[in-house]
N, C-alpha and C positions, 0 to 999 in steps of 0.2 A: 226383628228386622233381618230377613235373609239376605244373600248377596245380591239375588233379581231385583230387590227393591232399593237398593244403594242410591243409585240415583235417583227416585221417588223422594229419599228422605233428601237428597242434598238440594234437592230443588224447593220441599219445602223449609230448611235450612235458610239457605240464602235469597231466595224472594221473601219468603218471611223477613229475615232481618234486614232486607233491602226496604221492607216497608214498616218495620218499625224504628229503623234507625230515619227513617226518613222526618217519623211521627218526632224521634228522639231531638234531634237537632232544630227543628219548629218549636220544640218545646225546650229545648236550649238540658239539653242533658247527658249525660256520658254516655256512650253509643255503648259501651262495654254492658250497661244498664238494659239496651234495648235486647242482645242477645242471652240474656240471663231470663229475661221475661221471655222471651220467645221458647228457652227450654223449656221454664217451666208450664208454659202454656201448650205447647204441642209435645210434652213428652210423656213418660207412666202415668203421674201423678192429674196430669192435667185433661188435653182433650185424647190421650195416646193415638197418635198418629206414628210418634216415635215409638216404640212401645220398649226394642235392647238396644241400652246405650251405650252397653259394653263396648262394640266396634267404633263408635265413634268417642268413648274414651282414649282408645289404643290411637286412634288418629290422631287426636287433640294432643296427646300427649309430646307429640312432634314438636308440636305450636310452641310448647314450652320451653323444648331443646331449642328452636331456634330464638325465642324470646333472651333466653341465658346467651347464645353465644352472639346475641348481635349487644348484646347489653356489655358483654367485655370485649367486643372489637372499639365499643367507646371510653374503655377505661383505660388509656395508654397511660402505663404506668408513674411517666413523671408528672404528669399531668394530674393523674387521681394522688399522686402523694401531696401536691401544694394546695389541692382544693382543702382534700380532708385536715392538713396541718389548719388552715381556718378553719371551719368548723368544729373540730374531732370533738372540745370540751362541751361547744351547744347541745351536739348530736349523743354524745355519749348520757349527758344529763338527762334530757330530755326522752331517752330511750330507757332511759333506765327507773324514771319516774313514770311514764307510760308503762312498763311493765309490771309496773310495783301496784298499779292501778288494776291493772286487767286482774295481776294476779288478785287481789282481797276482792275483786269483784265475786272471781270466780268460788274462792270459799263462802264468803258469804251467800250463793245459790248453792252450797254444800255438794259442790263438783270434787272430782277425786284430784290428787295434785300432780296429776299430768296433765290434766286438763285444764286445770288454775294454771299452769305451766306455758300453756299451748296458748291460752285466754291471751297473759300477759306476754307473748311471745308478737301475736297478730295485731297486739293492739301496739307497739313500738314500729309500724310503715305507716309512712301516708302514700300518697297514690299520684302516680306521676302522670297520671291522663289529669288530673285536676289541675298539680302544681305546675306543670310544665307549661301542657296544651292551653289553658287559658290564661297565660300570662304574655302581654304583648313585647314583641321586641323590634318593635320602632320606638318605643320612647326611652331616654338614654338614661333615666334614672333605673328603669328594670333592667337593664342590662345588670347592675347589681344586685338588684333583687335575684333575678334570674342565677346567676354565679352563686348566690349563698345558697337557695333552694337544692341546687341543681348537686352541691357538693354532700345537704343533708341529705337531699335522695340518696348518691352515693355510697353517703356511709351506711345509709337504710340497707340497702340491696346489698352488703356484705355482711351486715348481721342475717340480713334473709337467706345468703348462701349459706350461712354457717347453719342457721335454722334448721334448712333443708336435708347440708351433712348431718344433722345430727338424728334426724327422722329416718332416714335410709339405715343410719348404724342400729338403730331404734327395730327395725325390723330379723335384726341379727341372733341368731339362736346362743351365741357366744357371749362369753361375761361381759358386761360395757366396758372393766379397765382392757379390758386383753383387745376389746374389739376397734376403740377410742384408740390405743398404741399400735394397733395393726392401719390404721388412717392415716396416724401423725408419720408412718413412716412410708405407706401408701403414697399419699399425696403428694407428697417435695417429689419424691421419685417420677411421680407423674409429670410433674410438673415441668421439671430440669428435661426430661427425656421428649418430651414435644416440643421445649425452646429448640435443642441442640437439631430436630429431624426439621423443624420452622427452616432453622438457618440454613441447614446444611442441603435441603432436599426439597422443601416446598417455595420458597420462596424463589432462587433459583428458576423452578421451573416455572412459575407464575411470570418473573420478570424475563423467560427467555418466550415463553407463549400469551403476552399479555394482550397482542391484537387480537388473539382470538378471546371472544368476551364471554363466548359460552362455556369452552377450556375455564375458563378464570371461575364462572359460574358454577359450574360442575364441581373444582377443585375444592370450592368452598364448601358445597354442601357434603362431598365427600370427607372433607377435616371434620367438620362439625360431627356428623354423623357417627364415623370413626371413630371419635374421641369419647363420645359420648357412647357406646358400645365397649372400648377399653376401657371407660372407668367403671360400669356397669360390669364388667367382667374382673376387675379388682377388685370387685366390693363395695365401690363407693357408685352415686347415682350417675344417673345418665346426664342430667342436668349440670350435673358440677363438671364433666366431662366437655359438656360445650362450653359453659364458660370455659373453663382453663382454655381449649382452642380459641375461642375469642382472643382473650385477652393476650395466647402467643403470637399473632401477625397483629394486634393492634399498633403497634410501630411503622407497620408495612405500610409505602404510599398508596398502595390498592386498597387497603382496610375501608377506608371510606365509599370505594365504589361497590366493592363486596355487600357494605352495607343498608347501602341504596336499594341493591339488586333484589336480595333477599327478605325486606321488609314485605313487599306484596306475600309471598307464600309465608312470610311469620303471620302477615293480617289473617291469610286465608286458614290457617292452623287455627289461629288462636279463636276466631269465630267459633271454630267448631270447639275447641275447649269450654266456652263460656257457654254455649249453647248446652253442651254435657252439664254444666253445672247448674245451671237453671233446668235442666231435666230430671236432676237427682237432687232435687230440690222435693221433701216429702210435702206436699202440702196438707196431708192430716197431722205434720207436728207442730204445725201452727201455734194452736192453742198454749202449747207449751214452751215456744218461743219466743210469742210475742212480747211478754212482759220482758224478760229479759234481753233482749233487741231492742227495747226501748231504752231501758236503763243505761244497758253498758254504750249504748249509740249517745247516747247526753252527759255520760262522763268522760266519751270521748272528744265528744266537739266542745265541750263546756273550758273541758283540761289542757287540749294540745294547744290553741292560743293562747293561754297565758301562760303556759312553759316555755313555748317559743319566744312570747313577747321580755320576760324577765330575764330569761337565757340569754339572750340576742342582746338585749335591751346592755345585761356586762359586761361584753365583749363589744363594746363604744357604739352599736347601732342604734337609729335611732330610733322612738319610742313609735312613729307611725311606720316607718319599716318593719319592725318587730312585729306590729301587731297585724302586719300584711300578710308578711310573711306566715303569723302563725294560724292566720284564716285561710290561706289558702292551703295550708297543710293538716289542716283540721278535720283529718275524716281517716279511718283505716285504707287498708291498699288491695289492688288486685292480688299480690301476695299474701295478702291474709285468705283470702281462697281458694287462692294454691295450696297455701300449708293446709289448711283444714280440709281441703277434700284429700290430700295425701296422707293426713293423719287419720283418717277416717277408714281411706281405703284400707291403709294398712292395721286397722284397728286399736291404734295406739286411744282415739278418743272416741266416745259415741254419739250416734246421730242427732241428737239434741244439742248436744255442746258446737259439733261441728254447723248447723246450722244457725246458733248463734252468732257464730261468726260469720260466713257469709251474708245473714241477714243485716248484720252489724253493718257489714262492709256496704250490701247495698242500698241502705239507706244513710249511711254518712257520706257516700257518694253524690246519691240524690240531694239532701240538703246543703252541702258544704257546695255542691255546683249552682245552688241559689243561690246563698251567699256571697259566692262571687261576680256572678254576674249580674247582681242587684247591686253589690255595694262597690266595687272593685272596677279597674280599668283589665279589659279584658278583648278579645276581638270580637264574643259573640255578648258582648254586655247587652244589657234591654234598654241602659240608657243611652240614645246617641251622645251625651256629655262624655258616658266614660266606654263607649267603645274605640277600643284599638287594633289597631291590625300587629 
């Protein structure tokens, strides 16, 4: 794909997924789902239309930085400290028996143990297009439902940060201890040094130009960016760069319009991300996938509701909460395809293993969103009994 053809491909990019996400939602399924197929149906593997994904790798990857720093404009600190204190024991259990899972899967396919590693790494998320988006918040007993989900996401997506840190140090030519204590002292410094420029410098000038909305606009994607560039330039990833900016004006009373603002251009990134993954999606490794895509996909929807249900079930919930709960978190996550196409790229796992888990992911997506929309109150249920807005 040359430059002349950039907008050839984006047009079939996004009319494509404007008519299979059309297909996706009549057929009541995760739209994320419809631009995965549309990779892999118009990219190398498939009808190549797409033929280098490389550039629209390098784009996609955007999607992700802003995915991570609208993710910690929503984790205002005192806020994600009282959720996580309710869950921390479900979530810690539950992840850690999820991973003990992937990982004996992955030896038992006689995977090398980075990659049994990696296995049980993808399989401790569930997937917040599933738990979130189909769960209704007009009826007042989900509003707890919702508040417990919402806190295990939480703690999901900071094991997934840490996943990620530990992938980026992963690609480092230097010892793991030496590289690992160049981080631990990295990071706080990073940290402390964006609160202190927040307070002293950005915020100021947001609250002295806040009528102007594009200023405000601008400023944010210039933080994100930035930051996500200096951590990149210390050694750690781009991505953990945006969170940490997230998460410094998450206090701020802008944070929440910043987040509004920027969701359209994270949607518009992230299409293109998911579209690269369904591109680089080989479809002659099929054959050697399938069996295991089957497998580790039915010890994962088999396993995560009744860890949840038992879990939850300890901690005083009650037994058909529990096991709501752990149906609708019953499926690996978009982040499980993040890490494996980044583990991949970086050659930490091979292409086999990595398409196990994307496959994984996108058929526990697919089923786990039957699931709920057949048995579950939901906005896009099939039953008019149990739809809810």
């Amino acid at each position: 794909m040359d430059s002349g053809s950039i907008v050839f491909s984006f047009f079939l990019i996004f009319s494509g997924a404007a008519v299979l996400a059309s297909v996706a939602l009549y057929t009541r399924q995760p739209l994320l789902v419809a631009y995965i197929a549309l990779g892999a149906l118009l990219g190398p593997y498939g009808l190549e239309f797409v033929t280098d994904t490389q550039l629209m790798n390098d784009i996609a990857h955007i999607g992700i930085i802003f995915l991570l720093f609208l993710l910690g404009l929503d984790m205002q600190p005192s806020h994600l400290a009282h959720m996580l204190r309710k869950t921390a024991v479900t979530g810690v259990i539950t992840s850690s028996v999820f991973f003990g899972a992937g990982y004996l899967f992955g030896m038992a396919f006689g995977y090398d143990i980075i990659e049994c590693l990696l296995i049980g790494a993808t399989m401790m998320f569930s997937s917040t297009i599933i738990g979130i988006k189909l769960l209704p918040t007009t009826v007042l007993h989900h509003k707890h439902t919702g508040e417990l989900m919402v806190s295990l996401l939480l703690l999901q997506d900071l094991i997934a940060i840490v996943v990620l840190l530990v992938l980026y140090n992963g690609q480092s030519d230097q010892p793991t201890a030496y590289s690992l204590l160049l981080t631990l002292l990295t990071l706080p410094a990073l940290i402390v040094g964006s609160l202190l420029f927040v307070k002293y410098v950005l915020l100021p000038l947001m609250q002295r130009f806040d009528r102007f909305h594009e200023y405000l606009f601008l400023v944010a994607i210039g933080w994100c960016l930035g930051m996500a560039e200096l951590a990149h330039a210390c050694g750690l990833s781009a991505e953990i760069g945006a969170f940490i900016a997230g998460i410094t004006i998450a206090t701020s009373p802008i944070a929440q319009y910043i987040a509004i603002s920027l969701k359209p251009l994270r949607d518009f990134f992230l299409v293109l991300f998911f579209f690269s993954t369904g591109a680089s999606f080989n479809l002659s490794l099929l054959p050697e996938v399938f069996v295991p895509t089957l497998i580790l996909a039915a010890v994962c929807m088999a396993l995560k509701p009744v860890a949840f249900r038992y879990t939850l079930q300890k901690v005083s919930e009650t037994p058909k909460t529990a096991w709501e709960i752990g149906f609708r978190l019953g499926q690996t996550s978009e982040f499980s395809i993040l890490i494996a196409t980044l583990a991949l790229s970086i050659g930490m796992v091979g292409p086999v293993v990595a398409h196990v888990i994307q496959a994984t992911a996108i058929l526990t997506l697919l089923i786990s969103s039957y699931i709920v929309v057949f048995k579950f109150e939901s906005p896009i249920a099939v039953s008019e009994k149990l739809r809810r807005d």
